[in-house]
C-alpha positions in Angstrom: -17.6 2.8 18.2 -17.0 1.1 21.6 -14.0 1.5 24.0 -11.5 -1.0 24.6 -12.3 -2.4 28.5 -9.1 -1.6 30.8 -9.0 -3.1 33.9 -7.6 -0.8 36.8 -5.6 -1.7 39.5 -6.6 -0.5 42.9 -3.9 1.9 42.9 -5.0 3.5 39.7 -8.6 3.1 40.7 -7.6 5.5 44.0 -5.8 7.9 42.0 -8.1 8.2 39.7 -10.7 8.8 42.3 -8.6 11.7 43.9 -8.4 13.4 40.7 -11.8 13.2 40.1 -12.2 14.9 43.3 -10.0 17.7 42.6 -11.6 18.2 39.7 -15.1 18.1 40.9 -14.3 20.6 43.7 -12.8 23.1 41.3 -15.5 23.0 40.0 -15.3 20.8 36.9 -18.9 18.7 35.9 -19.2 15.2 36.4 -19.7 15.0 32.9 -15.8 16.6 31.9 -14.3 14.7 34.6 -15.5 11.0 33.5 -14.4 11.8 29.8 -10.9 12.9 31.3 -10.4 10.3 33.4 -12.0 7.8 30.6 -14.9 6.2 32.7 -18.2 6.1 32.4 -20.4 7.3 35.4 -21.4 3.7 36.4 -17.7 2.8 37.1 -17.3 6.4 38.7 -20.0 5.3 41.0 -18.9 1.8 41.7 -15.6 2.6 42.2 -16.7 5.4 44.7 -19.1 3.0 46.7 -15.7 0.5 46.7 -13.0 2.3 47.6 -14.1 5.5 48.5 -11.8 6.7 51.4 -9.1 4.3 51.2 -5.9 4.5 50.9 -3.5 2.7 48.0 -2.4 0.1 50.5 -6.0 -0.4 51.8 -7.0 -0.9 48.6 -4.0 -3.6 47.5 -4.6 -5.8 50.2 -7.9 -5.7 50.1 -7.5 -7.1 46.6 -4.9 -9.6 48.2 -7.9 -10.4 50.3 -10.7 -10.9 47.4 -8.2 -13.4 45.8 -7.1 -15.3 48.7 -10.6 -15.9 49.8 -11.7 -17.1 46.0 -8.9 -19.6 46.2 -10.2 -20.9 49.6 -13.2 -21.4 48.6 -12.4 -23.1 45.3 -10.5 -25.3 47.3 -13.3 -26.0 49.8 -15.9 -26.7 46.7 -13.3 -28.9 45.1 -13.2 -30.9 49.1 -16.6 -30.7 48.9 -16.6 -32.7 45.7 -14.5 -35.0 46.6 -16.5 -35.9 49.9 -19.6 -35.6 47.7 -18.1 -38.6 45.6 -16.8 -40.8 48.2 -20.2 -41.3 49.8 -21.3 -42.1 46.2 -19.0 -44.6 45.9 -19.6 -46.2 49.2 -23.2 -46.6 48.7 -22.4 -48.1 45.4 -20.6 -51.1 47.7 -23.8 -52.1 49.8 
């Protein structure tokens, strides 16, 4: 049986975080606190190595950031297109 993916927003992804590390220094294993925060250790990991010491703001606007900068550079491949078939089209005139 395979669990239903859940994508976390940042905010949930830093709480989720500091309650693991309550958790862990109380003394909890790894092991208990994945299965009660419903993660599996890769994500744990990931999540640790990505926002590991930041703050719920920090984390939203770095989001803001990842999706800002995906859009710019869909625009600049879709520019880049464009220029791409222009000097097609001109070579076609000679």
């Amino acid at each position: 049986m395979s669990k239903k993916r859940h994508r976390h927003k940042p905010e949930q992804i830093i709480s989720k975080l500091r309650d693991a590390d309550v958790m862990l220094n109380t003394g909890k294993d790894l092991s208990v606190v994945l299965q009660s925060l419903e993660i599996c250790e890769a994500t744990y990991h990931r999540w640790r190595n990505q926002y590991g010491g930041m703050k719920s703001e920090e984390a939203k606007r770095l989001k803001e950031l990842e999706n800002e900068n995906m859009r710019l550079k869909r625009l600049l491949a879709e520019a880049e297109l464009d220029k791409a078939i222009l000097k097609e089209a001109l070579r076609g005139n000679d």
